[in-house]
BAFI-3210 file (N, C-alpha, C; in Angstrom, 3 decimals, decimal comma, padded with zeros to 6 digits):
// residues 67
n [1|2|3|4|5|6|7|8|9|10|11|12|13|14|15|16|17|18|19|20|21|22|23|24|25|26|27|28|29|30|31|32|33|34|35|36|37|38|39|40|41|42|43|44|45|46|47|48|49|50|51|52|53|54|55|56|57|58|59|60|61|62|63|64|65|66|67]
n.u [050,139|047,701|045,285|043,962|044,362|045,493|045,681|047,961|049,304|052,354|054,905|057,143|057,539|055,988|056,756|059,365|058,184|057,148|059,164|060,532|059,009|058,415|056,765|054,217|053,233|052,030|049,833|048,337|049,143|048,196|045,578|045,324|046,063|044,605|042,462|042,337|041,176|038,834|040,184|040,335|039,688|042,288|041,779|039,283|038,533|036,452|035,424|036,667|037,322|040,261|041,793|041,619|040,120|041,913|040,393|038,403|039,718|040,444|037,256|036,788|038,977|037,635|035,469|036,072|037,327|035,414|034,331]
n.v [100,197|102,478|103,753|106,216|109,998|113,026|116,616|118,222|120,681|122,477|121,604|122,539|124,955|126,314|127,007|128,279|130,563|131,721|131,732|133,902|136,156|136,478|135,103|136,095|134,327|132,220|131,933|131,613|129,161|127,371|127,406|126,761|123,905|122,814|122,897|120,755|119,002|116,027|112,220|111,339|109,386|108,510|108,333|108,837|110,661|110,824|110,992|109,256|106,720|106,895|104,840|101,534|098,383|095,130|093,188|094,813|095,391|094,316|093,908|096,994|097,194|095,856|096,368|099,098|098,611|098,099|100,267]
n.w [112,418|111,936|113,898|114,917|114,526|115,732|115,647|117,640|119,314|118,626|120,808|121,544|119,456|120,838|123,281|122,915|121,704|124,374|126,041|124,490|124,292|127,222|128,745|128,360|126,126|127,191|128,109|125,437|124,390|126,518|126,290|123,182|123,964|125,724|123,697|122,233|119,277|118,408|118,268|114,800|111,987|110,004|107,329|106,378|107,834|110,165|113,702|116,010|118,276|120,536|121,605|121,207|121,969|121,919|121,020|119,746|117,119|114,770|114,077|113,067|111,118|109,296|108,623|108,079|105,850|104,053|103,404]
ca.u [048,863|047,426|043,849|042,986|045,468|044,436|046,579|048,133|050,120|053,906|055,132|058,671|057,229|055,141|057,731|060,199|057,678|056,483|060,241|060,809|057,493|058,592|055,596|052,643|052,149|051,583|048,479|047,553|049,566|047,384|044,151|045,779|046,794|043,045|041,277|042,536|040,070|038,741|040,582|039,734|040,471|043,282|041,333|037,581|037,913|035,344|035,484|036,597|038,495|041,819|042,429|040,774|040,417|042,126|039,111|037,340|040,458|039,806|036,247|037,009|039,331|037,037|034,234|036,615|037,374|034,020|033,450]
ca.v [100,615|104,152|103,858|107,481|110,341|114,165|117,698|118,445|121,890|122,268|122,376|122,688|126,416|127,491|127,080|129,417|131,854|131,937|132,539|135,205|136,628|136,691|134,377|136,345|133,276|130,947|131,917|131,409|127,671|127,083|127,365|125,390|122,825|122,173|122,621|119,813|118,050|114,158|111,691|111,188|108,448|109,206|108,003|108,898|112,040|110,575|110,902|107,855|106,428|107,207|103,869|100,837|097,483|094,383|092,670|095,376|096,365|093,693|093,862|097,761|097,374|095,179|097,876|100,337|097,959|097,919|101,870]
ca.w [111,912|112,684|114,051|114,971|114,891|115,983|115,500|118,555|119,316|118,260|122,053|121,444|119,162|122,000|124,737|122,234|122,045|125,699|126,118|123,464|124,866|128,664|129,245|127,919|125,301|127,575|127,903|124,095|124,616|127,340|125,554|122,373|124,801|126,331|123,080|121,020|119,327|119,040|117,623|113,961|111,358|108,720|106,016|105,972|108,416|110,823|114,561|116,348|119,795|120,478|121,989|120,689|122,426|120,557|120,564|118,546|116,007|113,457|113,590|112,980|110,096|108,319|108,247|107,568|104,305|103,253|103,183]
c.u [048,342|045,317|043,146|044,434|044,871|045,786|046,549|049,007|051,609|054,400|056,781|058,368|056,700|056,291|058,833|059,635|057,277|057,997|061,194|059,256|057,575|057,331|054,353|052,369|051,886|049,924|047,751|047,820|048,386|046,097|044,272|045,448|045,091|041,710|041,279|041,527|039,696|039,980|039,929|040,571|041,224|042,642|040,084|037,570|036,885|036,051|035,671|037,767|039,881|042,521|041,542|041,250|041,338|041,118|037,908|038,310|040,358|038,875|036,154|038,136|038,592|035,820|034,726|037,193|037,034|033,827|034,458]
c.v [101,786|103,734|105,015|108,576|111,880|115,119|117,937|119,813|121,932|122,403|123,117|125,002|126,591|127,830|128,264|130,635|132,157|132,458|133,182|136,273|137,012|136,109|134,779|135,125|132,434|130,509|131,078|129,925|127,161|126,789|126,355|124,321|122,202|122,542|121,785|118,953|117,477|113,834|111,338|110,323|109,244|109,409|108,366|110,490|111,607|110,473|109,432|107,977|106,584|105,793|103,232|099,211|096,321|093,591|093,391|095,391|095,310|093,795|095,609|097,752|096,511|096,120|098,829|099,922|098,324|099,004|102,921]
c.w [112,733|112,996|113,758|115,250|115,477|115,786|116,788|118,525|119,602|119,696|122,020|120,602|120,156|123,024|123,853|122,347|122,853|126,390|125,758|123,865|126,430|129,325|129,104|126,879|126,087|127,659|126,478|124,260|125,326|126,032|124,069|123,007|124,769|125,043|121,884|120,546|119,435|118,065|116,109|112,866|110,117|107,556|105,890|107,091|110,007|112,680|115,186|117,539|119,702|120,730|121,884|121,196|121,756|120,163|119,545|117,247|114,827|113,038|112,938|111,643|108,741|107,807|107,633|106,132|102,939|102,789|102,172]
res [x|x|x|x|x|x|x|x|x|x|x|x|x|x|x|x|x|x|x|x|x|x|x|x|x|x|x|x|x|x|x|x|x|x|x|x|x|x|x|x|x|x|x|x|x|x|x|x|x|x|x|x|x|x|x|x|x|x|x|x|x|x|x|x|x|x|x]
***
């Protein structure tokens, strides 16, 4: 079961082009890297925890049921 998932940056492409580039992309990687967003649910879009206790994740798929 997927709680929360987020777009993260292809690393395997950056590292190609940082060395087809002679290391000027790293820079741009860099800044990718540290500006990933929140976690957000698959299904409704909505901002939410990346990591979710087990004590909340039922009461959390039952809401997420309802809506």
């Amino acid at each position: 079961m997927v709680l929360a998932e987020r777009q993260t940056p292809n690393h395997v492409l950056h590292l190609l082009l940082t060395i087809v580039t002679g290391g000027a992309w790293i820079i741009v990687w860099i800044i990718l890297t540290l500006s990933v967003g929140p976690y957000r649910c698959p299904n409704c879009g909505a901002k939410t925890l990346g990591y979710v206790p087990k004590r909340y994740r039922e009461a959390l798929k039952k809401r997420h049921a309802l809506t």
